[in-house]
Structures are given as C-alpha cells and as structure tokens.
PAZA-301161 format. One record per residue: x, y, z of N, C-alpha, C in turn; residue in three letters. Coordinates in steps of 0.2 Angstrom, whole numbers, plus 5000, padded with zeros to 4 digits. Example, Ala and Ser with C-alpha at 12.3 -4.5 7.8 and 13.67 -1.06 7.14 Angstrom:
<atoms>
506649725039506249785039506649845039ALA506449895035506849955036506450005039SER
</atoms>
This chain:
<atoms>
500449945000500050005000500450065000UNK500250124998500650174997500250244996UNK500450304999500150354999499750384993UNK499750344987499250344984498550334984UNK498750274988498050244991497750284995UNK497950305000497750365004497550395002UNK497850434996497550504993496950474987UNK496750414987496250414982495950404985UNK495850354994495350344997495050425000UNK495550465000495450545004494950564999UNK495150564991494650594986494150554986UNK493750484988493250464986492950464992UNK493050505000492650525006492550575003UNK492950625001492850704997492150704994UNK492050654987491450644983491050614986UNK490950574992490350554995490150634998UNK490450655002490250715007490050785000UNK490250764996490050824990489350784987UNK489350734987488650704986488150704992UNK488350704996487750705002487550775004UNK488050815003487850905002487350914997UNK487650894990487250894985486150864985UNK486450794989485650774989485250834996UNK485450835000485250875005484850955004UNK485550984997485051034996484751024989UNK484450994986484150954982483350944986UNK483450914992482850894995482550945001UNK483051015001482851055005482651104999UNK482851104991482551144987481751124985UNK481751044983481251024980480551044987UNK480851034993480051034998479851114999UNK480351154999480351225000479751244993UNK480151204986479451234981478751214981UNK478851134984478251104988477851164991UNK478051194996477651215000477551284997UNK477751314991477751374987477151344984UNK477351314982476651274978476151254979UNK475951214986475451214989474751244989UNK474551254987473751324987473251264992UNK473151324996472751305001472051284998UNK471751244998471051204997470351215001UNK469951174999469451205005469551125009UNK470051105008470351055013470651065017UNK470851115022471151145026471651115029UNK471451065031471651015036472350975033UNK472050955025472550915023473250975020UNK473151025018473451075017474051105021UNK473851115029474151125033474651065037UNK474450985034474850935035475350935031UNK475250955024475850935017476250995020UNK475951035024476551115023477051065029UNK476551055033477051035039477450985037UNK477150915035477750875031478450925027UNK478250935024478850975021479351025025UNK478851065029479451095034479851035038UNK479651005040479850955043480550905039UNK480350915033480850895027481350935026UNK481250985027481751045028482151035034UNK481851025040482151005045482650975043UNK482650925044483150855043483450865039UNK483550895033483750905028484650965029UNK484050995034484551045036485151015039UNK484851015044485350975050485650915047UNK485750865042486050805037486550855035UNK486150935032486850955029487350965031UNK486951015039487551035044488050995045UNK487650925047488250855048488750865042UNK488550855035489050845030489250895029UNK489350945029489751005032490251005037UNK490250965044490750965047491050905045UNK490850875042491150795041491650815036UNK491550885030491850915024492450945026UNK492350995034492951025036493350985040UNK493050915042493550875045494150865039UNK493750825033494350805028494550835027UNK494550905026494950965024495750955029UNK495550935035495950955040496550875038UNK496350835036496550785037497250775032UNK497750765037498550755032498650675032UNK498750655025499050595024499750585021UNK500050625022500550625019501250595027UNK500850585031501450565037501350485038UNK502050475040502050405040502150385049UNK501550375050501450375059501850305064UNK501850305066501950235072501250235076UNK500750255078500250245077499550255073UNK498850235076498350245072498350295074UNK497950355068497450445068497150455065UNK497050485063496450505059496850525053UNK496650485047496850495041497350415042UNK497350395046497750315044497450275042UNK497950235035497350195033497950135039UNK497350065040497550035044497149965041UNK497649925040497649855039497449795045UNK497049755045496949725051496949645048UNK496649585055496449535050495749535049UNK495449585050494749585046494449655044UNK495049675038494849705034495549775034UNK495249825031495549885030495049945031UNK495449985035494950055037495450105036UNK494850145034495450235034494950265037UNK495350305044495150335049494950405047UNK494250405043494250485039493350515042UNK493150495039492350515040491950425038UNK491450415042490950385041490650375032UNK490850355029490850335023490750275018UNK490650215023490450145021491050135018UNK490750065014491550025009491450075005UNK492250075003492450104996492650064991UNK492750064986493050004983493650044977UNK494350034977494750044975495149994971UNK495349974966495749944964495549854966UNK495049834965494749774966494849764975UNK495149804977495149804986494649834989UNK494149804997493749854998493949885004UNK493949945007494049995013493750015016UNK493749995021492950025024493250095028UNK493050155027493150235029492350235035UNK492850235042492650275045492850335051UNK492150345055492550395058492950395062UNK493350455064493850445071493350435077UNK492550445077492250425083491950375082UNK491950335079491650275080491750235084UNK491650185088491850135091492350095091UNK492350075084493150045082493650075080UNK493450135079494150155078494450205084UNK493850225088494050235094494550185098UNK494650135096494850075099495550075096UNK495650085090496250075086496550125087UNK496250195087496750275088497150245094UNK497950265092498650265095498650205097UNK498550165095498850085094499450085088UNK499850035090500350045084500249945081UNK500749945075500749885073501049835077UNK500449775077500549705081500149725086UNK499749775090499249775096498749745092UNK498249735095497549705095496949735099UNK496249745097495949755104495149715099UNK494849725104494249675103493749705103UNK493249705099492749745097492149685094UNK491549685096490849645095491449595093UNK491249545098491749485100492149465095UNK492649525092493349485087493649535090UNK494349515087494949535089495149565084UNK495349615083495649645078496249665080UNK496749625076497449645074497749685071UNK498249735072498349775067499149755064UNK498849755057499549715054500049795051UNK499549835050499949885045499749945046UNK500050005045499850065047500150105041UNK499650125037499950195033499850235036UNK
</atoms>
C-alpha cells in the first residue's frame, strides 16, 4: 500500500460528502417549492399537514447538511502524507478483518478490486484502534482485531 491509496481513498470520502451535500439541498429545494406550491383547498386540514410534512423535510434536511458540512471540514483538516507509528485519523490501517481509513463515516469504498471500509475517528472501532501501533490488537463485538499495518 502506498500513499496513493490514501489520497484516492481521501478523494472518494471527498465525493461522497460532496454527494450528500448535494442530495440534501436538492431535497431542501424540492420541499421548499412544495410548500410554494401548495394552494390552500377548501381542505384545510390536509393542506396544513403537506405544509408541515415538508417543513419537517426541511428540517432534517437541514441538519443532514450541517452534519456533512462538518464531516467536509474534518477532511479538509486531514494530512496523509505522514508516515505514523500509530493509528489517527487519516490512517489507513490493515487488520485481520479488513481495511479501514480513519476519515469520515463513509461505508465500503472499493478501490482497485480492494474493499476499505472509511470510518469515523468516533466510531467505536476506531476509537479502539486510535494510538495503537502495529502488532496490538483490541476486541470489538466479539473479534479481535489485529493490526497488521499502518499507513
């Protein structure tokens, strides 16, 4: 593995968090013309529900974005260019069950017929790997995870 691989895994969290920005005001535009659109009926009732569905859609929408908005300024922050002795954020880390880069919550990626699963610095397991170096182990929903390698 090689710092290449890091900088494409970096640029393919980059494209999800630019996708998930993108759906969010997408789905904060379309309910906002929703509710532009809506003309009140001599249904009162059901009228006032659609509007509030929609604000509601905006709700969530919003706040989705916020999240990928900081999820956007984490990557920004993140240097792969150093060659660590332990795990950080931005390490990719090799195990015996599997391959993670410590970046944003971002499912498998798949690279080069390899798959990598990117997640966050706060998640669970990689709360568990942060500052572990290679050859420690720690144990997460009953396996052991070994760390063979550390970019």
């Amino acid at each position: 593995m090689s710092f290449s691989i890091k900088q494409e895994l970096l640029r393919l969290c980059h494209h999800f968090i630019e996708a998930r920005i993108s759906n969010c005001e997408s789905a904060m535009e379309a309910a906002n013309t929703a509710i532009n659109e809506d003309t009140k009926s001599s249904a009162g009732d059901k009228y006032e529900t659609s509007r509030e569905m929609m604000t509601q859609e905006i709700k969530n929408n919003s706040a989705q974005l916020a999240e990928a908005i900081k999820q956007k300024q984490l990557l920004s922050q993140i240097s792969i260019d150093k060659k660590l002795d332990t795990v950080q954020v931005g390490s990719l880390v090799e195990t015996n069950h599997g391959q993670f880069f410590i970046a944003i919550s971002a499912g498998s990626l798949k690279l080069n017929n390899e798959t990598y699963l990117a997640i966050s610095p706060s998640s669970p397991l990689a709360r568990l790997l942060i500052d572990k170096k290679m050859g420690d182990s720690v144990a997460f929903n009953a396996k052991k995870y070994s760390i063979e390698t550390i970019f």
